[in-house]
N, CA and C atoms of all chains as a GROMACS GRO file, in nm:
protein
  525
    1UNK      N    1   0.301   1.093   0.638
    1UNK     CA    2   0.194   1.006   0.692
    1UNK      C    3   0.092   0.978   0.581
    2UNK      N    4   0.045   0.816   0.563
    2UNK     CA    5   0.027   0.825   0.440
    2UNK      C    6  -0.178   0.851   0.504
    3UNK      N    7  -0.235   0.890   0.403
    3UNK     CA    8  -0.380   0.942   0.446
    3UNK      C    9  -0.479   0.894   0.282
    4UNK      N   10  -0.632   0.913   0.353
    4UNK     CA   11  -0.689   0.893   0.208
    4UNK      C   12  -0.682   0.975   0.102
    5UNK      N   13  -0.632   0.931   0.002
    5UNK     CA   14  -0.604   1.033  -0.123
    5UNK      C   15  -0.487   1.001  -0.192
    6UNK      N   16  -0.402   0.953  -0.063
    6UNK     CA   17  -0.239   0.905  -0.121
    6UNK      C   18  -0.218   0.780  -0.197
    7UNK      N   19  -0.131   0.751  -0.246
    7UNK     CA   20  -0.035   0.627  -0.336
    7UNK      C   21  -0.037   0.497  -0.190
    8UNK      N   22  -0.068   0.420  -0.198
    8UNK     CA   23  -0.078   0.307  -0.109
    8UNK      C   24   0.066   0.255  -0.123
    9UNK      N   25   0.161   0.280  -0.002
    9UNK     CA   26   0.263   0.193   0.003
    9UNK      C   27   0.258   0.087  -0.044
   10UNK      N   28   0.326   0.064  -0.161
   10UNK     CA   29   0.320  -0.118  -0.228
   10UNK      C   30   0.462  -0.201  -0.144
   11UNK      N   31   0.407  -0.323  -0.084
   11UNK     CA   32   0.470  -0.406  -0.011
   11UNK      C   33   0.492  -0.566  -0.083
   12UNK      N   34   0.525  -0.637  -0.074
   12UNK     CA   35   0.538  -0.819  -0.075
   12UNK      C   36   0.600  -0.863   0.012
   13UNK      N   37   0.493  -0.947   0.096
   13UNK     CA   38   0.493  -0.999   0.245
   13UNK      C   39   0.526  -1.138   0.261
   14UNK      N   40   0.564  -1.243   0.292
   14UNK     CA   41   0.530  -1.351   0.326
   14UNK      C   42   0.417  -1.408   0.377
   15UNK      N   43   0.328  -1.507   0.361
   15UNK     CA   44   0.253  -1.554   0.439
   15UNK      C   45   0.316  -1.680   0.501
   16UNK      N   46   0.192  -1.706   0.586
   16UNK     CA   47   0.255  -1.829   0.726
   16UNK      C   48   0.276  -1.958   0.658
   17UNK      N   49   0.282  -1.953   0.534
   17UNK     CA   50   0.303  -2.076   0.409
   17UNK      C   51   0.468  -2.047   0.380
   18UNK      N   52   0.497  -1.917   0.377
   18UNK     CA   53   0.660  -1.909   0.339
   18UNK      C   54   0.610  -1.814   0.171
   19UNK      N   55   0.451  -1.782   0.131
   19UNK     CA   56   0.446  -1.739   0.022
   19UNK      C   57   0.414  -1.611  -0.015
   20UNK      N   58   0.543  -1.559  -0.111
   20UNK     CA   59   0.527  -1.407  -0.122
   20UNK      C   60   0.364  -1.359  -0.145
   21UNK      N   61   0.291  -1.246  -0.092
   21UNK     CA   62   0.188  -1.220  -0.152
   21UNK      C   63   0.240  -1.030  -0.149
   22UNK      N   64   0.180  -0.991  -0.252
   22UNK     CA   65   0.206  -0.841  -0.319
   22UNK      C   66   0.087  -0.739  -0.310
   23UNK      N   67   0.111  -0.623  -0.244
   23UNK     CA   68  -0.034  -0.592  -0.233
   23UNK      C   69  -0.047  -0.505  -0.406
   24UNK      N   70   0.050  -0.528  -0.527
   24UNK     CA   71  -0.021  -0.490  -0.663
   24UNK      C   72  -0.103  -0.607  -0.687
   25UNK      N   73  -0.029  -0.742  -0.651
   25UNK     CA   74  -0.098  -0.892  -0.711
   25UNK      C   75  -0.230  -0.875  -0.710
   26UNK      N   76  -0.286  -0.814  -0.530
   26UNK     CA   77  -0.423  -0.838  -0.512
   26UNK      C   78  -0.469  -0.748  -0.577
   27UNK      N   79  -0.422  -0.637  -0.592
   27UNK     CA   80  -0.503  -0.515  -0.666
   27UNK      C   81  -0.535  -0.531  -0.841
   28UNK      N   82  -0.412  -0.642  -0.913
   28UNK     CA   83  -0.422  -0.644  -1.066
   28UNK      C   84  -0.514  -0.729  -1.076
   29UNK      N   85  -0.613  -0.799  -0.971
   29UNK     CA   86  -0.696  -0.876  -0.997
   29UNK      C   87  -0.810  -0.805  -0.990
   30UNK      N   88  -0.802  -0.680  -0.993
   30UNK     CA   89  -0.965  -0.636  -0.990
   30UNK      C   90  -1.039  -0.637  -0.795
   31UNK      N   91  -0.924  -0.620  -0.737
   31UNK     CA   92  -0.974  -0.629  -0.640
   31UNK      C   93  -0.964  -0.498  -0.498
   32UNK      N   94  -1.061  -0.449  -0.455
   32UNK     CA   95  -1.051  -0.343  -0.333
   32UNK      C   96  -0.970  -0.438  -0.222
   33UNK      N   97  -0.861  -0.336  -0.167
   33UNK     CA   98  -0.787  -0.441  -0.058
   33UNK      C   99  -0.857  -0.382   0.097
   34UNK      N  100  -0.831  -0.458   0.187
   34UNK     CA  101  -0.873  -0.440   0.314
   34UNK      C  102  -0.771  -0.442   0.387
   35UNK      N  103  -0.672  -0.362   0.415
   35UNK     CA  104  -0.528  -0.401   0.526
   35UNK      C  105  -0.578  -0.441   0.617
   36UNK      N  106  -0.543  -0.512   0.735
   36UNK     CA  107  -0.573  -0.482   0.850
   36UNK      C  108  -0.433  -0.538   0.926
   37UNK      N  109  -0.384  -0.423   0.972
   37UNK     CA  110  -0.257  -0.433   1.058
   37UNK      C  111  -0.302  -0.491   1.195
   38UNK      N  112  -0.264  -0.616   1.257
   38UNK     CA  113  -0.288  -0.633   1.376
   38UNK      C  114  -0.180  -0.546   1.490
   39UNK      N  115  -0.268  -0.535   1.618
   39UNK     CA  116  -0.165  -0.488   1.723
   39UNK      C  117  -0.165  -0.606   1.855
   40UNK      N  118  -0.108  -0.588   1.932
   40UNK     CA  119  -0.059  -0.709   2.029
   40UNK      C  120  -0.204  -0.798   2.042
   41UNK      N  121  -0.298  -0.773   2.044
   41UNK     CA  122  -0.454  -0.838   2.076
   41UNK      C  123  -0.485  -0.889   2.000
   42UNK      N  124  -0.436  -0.864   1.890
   42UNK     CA  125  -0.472  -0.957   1.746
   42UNK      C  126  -0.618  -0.908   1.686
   43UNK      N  127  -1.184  -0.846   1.454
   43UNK     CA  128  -1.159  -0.938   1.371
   43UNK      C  129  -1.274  -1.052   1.325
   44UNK      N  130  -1.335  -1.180   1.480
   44UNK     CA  131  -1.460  -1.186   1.451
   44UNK      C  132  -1.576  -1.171   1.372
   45UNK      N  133  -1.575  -1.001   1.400
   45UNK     CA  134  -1.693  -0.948   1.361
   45UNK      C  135  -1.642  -0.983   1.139
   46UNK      N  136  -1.562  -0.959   1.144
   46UNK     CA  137  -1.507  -0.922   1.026
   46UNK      C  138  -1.516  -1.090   0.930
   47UNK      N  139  -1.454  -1.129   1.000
   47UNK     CA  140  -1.485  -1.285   0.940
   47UNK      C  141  -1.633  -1.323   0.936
   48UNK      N  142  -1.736  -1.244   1.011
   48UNK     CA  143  -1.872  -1.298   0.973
   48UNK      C  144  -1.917  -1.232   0.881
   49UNK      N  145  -1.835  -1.131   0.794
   49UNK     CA  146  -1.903  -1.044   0.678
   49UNK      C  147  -1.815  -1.086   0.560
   50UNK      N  148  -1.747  -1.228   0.576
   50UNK     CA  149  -1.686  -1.277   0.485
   50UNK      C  150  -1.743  -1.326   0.350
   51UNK      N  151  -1.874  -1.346   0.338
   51UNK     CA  152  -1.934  -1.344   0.249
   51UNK      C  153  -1.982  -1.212   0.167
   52UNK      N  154  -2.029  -1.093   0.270
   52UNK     CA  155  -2.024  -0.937   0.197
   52UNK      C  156  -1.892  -0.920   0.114
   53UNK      N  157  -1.848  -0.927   0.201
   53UNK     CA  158  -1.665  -0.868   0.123
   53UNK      C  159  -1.599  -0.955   0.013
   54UNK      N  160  -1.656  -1.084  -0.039
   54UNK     CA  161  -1.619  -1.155  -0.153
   54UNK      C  162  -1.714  -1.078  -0.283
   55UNK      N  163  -1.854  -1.066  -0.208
   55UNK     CA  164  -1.963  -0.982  -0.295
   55UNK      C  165  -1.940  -0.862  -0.400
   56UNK      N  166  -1.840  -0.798  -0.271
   56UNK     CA  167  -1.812  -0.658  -0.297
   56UNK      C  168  -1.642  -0.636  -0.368
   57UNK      N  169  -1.582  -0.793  -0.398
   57UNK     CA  170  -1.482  -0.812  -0.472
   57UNK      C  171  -1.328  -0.730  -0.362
   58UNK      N  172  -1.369  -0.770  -0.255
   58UNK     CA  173  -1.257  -0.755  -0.155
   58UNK      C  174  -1.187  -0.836  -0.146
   59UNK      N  175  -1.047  -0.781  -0.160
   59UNK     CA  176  -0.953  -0.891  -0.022
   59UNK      C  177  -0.882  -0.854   0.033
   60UNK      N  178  -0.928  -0.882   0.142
   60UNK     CA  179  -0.901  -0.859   0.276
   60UNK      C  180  -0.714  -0.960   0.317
   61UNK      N  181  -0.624  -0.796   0.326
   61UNK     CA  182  -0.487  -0.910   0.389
   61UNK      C  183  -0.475  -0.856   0.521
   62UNK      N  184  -0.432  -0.984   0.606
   62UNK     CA  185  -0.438  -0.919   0.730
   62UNK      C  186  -0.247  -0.925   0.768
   63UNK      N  187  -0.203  -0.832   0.833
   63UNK     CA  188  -0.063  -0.782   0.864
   63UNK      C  189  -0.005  -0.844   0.961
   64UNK      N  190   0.075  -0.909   1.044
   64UNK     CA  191   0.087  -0.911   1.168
   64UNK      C  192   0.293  -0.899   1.189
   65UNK      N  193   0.282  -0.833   1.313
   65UNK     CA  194   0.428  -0.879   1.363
   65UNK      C  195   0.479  -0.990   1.380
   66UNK      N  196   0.404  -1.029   1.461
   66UNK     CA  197   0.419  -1.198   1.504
   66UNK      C  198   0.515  -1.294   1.444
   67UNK      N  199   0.546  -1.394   1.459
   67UNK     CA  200   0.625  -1.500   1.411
   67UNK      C  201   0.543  -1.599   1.345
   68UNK      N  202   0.586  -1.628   1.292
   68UNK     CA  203   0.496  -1.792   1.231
   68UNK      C  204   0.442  -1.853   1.270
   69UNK      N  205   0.470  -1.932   1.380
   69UNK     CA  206   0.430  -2.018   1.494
   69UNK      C  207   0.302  -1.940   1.562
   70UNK      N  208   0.315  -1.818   1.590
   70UNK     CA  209   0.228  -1.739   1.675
   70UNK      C  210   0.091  -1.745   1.575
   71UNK      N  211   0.205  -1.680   1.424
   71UNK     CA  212   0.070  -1.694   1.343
   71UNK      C  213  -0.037  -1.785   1.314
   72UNK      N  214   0.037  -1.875   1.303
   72UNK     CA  215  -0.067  -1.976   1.287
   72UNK      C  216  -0.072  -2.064   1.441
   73UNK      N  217  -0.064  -2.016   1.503
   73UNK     CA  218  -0.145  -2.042   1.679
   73UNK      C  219  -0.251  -1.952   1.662
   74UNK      N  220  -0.255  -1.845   1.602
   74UNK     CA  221  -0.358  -1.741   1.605
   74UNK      C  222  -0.486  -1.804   1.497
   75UNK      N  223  -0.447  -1.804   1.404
   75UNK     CA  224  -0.529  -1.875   1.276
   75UNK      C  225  -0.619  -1.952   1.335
   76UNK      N  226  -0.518  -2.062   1.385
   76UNK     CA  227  -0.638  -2.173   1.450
   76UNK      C  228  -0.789  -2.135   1.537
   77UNK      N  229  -0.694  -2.047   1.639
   77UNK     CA  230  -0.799  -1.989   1.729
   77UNK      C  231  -0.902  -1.910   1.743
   78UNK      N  232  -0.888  -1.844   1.552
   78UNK     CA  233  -0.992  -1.736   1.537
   78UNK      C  234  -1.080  -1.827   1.427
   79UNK      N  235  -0.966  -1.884   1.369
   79UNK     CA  236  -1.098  -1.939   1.204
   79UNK      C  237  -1.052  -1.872   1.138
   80UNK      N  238  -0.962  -1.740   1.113
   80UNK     CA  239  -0.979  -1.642   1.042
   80UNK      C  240  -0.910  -1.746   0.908
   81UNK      N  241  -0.996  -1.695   0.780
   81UNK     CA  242  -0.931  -1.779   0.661
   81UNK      C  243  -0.851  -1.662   0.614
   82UNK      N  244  -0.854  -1.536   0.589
   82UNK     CA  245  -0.809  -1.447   0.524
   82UNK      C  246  -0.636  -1.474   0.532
   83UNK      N  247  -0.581  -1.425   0.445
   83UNK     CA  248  -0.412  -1.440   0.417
   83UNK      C  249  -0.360  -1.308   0.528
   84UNK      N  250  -0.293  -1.414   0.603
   84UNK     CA  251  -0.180  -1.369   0.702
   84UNK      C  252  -0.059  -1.349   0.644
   85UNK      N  253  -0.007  -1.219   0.654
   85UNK     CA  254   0.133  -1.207   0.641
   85UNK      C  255   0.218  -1.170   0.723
   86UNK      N  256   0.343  -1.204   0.729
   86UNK     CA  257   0.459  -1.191   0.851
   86UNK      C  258   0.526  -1.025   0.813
   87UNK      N  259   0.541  -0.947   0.919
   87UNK     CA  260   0.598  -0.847   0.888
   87UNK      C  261   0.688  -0.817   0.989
   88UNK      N  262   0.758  -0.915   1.026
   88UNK     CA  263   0.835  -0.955   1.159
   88UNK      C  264   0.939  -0.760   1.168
   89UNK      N  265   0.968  -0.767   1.045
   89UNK     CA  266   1.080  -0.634   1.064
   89UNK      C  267   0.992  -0.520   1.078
   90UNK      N  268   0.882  -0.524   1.092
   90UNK     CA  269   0.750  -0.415   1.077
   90UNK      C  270   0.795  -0.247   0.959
   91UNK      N  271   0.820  -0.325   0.883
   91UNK     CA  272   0.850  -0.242   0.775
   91UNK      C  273   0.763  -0.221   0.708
   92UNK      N  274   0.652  -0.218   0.673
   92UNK     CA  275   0.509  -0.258   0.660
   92UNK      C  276   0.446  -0.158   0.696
   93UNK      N  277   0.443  -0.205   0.864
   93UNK     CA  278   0.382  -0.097   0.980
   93UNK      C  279   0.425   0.058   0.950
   94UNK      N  280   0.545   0.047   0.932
   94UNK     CA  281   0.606   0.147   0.960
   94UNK      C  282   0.550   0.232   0.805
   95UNK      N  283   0.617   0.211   0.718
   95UNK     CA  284   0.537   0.226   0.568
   95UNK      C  285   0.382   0.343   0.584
   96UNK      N  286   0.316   0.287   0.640
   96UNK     CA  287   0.178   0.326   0.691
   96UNK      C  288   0.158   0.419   0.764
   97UNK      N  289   0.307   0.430   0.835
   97UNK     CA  290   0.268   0.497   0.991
   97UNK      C  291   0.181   0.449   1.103
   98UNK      N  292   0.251   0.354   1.124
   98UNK     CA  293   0.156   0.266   1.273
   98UNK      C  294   0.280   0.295   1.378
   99UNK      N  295   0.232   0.331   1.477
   99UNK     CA  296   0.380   0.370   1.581
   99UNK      C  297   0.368   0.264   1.648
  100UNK      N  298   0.449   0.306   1.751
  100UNK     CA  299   0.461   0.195   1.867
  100UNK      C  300   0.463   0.307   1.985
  101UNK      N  301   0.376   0.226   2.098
  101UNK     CA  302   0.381   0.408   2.227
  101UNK      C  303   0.315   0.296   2.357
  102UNK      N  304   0.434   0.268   2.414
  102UNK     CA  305   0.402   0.209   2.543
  102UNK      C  306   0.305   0.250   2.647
  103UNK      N  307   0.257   0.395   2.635
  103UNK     CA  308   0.201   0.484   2.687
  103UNK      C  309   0.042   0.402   2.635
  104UNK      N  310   0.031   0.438   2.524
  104UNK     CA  311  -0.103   0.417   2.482
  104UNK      C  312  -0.144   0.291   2.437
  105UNK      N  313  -0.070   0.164   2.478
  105UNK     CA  314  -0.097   0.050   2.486
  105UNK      C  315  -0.165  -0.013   2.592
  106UNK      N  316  -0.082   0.020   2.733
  106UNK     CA  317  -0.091  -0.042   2.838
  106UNK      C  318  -0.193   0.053   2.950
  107UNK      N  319  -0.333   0.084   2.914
  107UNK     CA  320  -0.372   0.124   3.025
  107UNK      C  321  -0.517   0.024   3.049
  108UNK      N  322  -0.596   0.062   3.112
  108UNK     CA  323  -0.702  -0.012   3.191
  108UNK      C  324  -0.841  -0.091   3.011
  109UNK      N  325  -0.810   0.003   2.919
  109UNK     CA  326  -0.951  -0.084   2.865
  109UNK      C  327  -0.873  -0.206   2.815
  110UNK      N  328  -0.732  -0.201   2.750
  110UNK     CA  329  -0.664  -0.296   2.719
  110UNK      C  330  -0.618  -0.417   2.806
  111UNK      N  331  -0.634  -0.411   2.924
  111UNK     CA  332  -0.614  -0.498   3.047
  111UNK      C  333  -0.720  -0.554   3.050
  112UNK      N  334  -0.867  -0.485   3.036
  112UNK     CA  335  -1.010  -0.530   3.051
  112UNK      C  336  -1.047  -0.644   2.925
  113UNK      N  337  -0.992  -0.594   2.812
  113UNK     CA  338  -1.020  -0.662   2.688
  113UNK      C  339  -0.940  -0.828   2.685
  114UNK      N  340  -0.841  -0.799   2.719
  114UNK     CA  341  -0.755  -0.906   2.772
  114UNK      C  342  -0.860  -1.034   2.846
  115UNK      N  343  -0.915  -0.930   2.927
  115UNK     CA  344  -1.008  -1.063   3.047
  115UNK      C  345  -1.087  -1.127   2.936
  116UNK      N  346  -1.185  -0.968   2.868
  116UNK     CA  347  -1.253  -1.022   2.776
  116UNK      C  348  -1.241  -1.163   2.725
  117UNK      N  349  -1.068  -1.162   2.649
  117UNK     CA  350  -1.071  -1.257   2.546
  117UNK      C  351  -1.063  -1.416   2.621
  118UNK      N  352  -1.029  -1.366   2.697
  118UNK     CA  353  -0.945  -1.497   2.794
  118UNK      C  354  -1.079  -1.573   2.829
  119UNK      N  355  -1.175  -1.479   2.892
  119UNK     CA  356  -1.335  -1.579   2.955
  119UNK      C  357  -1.388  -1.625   2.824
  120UNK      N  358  -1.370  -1.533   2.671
  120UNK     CA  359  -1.433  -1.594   2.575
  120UNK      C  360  -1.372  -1.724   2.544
  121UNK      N  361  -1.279  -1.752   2.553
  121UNK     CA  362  -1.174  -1.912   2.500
  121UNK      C  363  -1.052  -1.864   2.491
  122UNK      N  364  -1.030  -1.771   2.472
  122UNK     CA  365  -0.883  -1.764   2.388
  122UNK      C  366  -0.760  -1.775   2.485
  123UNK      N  367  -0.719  -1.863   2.450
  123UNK     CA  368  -0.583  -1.893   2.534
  123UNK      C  369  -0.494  -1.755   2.579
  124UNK      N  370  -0.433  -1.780   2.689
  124UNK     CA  371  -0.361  -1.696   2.746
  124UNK      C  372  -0.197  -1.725   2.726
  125UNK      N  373  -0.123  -1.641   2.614
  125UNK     CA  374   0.019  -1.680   2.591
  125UNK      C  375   0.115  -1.570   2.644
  126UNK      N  376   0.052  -1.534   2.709
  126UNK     CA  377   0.192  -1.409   2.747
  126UNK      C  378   0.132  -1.325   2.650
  127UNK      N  379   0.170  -1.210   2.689
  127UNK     CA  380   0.178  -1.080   2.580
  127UNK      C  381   0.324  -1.145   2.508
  128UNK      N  382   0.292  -1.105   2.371
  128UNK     CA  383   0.424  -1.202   2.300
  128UNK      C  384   0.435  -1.080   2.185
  129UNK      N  385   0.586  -1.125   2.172
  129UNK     CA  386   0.587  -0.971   2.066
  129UNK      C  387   0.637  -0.855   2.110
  130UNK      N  388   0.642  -0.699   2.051
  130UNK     CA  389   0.626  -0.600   2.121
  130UNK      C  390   0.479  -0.522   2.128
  131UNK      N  391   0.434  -0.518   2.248
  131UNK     CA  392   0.295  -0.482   2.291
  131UNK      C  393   0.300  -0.325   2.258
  132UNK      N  394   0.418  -0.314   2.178
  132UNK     CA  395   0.345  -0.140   2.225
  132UNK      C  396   0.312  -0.107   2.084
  133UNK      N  397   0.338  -0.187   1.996
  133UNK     CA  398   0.301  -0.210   1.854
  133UNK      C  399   0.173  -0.135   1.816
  134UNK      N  400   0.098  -0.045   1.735
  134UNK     CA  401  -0.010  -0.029   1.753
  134UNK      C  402  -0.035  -0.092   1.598
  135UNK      N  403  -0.196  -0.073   1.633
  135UNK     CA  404  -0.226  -0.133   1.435
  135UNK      C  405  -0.299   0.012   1.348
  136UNK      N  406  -0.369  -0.130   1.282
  136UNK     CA  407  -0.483   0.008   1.189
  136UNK      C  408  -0.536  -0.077   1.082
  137UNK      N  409  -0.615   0.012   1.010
  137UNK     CA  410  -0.676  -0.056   0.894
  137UNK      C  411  -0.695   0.073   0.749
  138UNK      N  412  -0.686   0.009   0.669
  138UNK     CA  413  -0.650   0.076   0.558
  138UNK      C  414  -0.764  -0.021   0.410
  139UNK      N  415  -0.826   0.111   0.364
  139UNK     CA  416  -0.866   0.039   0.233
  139UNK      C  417  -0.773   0.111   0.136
  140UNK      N  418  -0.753   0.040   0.017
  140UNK     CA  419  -0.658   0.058  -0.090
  140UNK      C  420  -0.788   0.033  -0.232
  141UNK      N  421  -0.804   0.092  -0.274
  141UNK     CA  422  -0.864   0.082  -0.431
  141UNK      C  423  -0.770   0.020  -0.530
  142UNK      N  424  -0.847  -0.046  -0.662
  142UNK     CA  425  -0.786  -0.114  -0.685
  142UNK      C  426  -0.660  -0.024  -0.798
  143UNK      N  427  -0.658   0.074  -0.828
  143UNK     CA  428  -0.544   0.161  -0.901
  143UNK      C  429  -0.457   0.190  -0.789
  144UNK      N  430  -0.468   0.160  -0.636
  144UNK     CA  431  -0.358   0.181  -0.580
  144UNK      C  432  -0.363   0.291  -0.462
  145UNK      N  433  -0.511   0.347  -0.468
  145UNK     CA  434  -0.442   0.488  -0.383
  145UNK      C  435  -0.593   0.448  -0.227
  146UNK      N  436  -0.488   0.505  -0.146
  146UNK     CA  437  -0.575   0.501  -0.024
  146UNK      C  438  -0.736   0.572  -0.026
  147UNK      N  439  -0.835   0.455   0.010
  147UNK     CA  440  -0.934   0.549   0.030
  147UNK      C  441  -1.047   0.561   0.200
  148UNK      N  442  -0.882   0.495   0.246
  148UNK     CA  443  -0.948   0.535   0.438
  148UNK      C  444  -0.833   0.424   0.480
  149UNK      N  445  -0.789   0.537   0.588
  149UNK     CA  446  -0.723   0.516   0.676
  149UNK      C  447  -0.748   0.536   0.802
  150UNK      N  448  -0.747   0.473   0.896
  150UNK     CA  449  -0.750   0.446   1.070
  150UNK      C  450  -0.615   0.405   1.086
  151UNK      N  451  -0.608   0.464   1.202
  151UNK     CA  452  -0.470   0.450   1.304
  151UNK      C  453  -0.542   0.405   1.430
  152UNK      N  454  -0.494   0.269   1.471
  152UNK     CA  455  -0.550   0.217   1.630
  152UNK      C  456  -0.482   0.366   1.736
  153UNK      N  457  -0.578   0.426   1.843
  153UNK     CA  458  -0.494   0.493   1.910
  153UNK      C  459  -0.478   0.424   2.022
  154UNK      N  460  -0.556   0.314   2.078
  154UNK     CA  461  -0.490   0.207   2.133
  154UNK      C  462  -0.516   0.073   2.058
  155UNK      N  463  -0.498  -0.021   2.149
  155UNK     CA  464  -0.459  -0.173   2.114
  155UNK      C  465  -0.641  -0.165   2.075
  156UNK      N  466  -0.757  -0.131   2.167
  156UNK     CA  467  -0.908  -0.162   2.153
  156UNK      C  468  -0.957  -0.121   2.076
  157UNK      N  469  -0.879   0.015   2.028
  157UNK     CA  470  -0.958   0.086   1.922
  157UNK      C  471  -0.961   0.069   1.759
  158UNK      N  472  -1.054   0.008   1.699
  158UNK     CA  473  -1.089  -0.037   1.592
  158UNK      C  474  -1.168   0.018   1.506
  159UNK      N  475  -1.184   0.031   1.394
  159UNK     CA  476  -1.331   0.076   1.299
  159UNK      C  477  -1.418  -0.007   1.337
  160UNK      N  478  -1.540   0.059   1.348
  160UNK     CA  479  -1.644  -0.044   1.359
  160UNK      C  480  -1.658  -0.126   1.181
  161UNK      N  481  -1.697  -0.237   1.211
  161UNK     CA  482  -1.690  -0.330   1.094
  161UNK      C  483  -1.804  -0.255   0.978
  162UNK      N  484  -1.919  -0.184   1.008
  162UNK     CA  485  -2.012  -0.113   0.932
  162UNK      C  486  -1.925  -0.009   0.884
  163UNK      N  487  -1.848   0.058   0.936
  163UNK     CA  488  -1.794   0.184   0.830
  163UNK      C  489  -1.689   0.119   0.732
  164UNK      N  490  -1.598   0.055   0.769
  164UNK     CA  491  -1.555  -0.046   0.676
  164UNK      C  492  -1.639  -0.105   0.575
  165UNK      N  493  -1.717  -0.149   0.590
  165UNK     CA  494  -1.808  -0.238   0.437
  165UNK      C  495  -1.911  -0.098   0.417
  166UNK      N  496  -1.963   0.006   0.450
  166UNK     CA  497  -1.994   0.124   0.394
  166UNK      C  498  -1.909   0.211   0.280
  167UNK      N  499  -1.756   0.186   0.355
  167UNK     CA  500  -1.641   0.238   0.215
  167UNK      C  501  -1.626   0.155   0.133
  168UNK      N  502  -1.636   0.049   0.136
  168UNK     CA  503  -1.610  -0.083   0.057
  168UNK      C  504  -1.744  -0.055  -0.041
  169UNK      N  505  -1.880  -0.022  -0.024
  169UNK     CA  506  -1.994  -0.052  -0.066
  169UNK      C  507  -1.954   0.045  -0.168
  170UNK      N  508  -1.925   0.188  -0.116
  170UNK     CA  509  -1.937   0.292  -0.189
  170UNK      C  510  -1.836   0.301  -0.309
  171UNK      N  511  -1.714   0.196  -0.258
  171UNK     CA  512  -1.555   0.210  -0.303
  171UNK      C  513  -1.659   0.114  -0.512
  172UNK      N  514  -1.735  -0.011  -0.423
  172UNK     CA  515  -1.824  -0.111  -0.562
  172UNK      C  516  -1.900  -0.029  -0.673
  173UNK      N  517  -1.925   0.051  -0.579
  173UNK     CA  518  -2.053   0.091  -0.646
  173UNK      C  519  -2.006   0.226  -0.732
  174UNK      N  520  -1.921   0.323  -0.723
  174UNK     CA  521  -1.860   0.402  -0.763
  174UNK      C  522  -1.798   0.379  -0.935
  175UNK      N  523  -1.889   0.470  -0.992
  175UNK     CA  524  -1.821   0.496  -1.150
  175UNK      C  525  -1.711   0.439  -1.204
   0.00000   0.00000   0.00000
C-alpha cells in the first residue's frame, strides 16, 4: 500500500483528447502533482 | 472538486498540477468536464490500473449507504444532471500529492464515495511541499 514516504507509482494515461500524459512529464517540469482519483460522484 | 477549481489560481502559484483520474469513458468524461468547468487534465483509466497502483479498492459495502444517497440529491438540486450511476459505483477514490523527485508526500483513501480532504489541508501540503528547502 503505497503511503507518504514511498516512490509514487509512475503511470501514462490518456486524456479525453486521446493524449498520452505521464505523471514523470508533469514532475520533469518542476512541478508538485495533485492526483485526484475520482469515485462514482465525480 | 468545485471547491478545488476555485483555488485554481493558488495551485498555479504554488507550481502545481493538478491531474485528475477517472474510470469513466470518454463520453462520460467529457459530459463531466462540461458540467463542472473543471479545466484540469482528465485522464481515462478505464482498466483502473492506476487505481489499483495506489490502492483505491472497490467495496459495495462502503459506497452505497445513506450520506452517499443524500449527496446524490445534493448534486441533482444543485444542476447536475442525473445519468444513472454509470460505471462501477463501488469504485472508491483518493487523492495523492507526489513531489516533484517522485515520492509521495500525502495520501488519502476515500472511505466512502463523500469522503474527501478538505481542500485547506491539500494547499497546506502543497504550501509547505513550495516552501520547503
Amino acid at each position: 500500500m503505497i503511503e507518504a514516504g514511498d516512490q509514487a507509482p509512475r503511470f501514462s494515461l490518456p486524456d479525453v483528447d486521446g493524449r498520452a500524459v505521464s505523471l514523470d512529464d508533469t514532475l520533469q517540469g518542476g512541478h508538485n502533482a495533485l492526483l485526484v482519483f475520482l469515485r462514482h460522484l465525480g | 472538486m468545485a471547491q478545488l477549481r476555485q483555488q485554481e489560481d493558488e495551485l498555479l502559484k504554488l507550481n502545481v498540477s493538478v491531474l485528475v483520474v477517472t474510470f469513466g469513458s470518454s463520453p462520460l468524461a467529457h459530459a463531466w468536464l462540461e458540467e463542472t468547468g473543471v479545466s484540469f487534465p482528465v485522464l481515462l483509466d478505464e482498466e483502473r490500473q492506476v487505481y489499483r497502483a495506489y490502492g483505491l479498492e472497490r467495496s459495495w459495502l462502503r459506497s452505497w449507504n445513506l450520506r452517499t444517497t443524500w449527496r446524490y440529491v445534493q448534486l441533482m438540486r444543485a444542476g447536475r444532471r442525473w445519468r444513472g450511476v454509470q460505471g462501477d459505483s463501488t469504485q472508491l477514490g483518493g487523492d495523492f500529492i507526489v513531489d516533484t523527485t517522485g515520492i509521495v508526500r500525502l495520501a488519502y483513501r476515500s472511505h466512502d464515495p463523500t469522503d474527501r480532504p478538505p481542500v485547506s489541508a491539500l494547499l497546506a501540503r502543497l504550501q509547505e511541499l513550495a516552501t520547503a528547502p
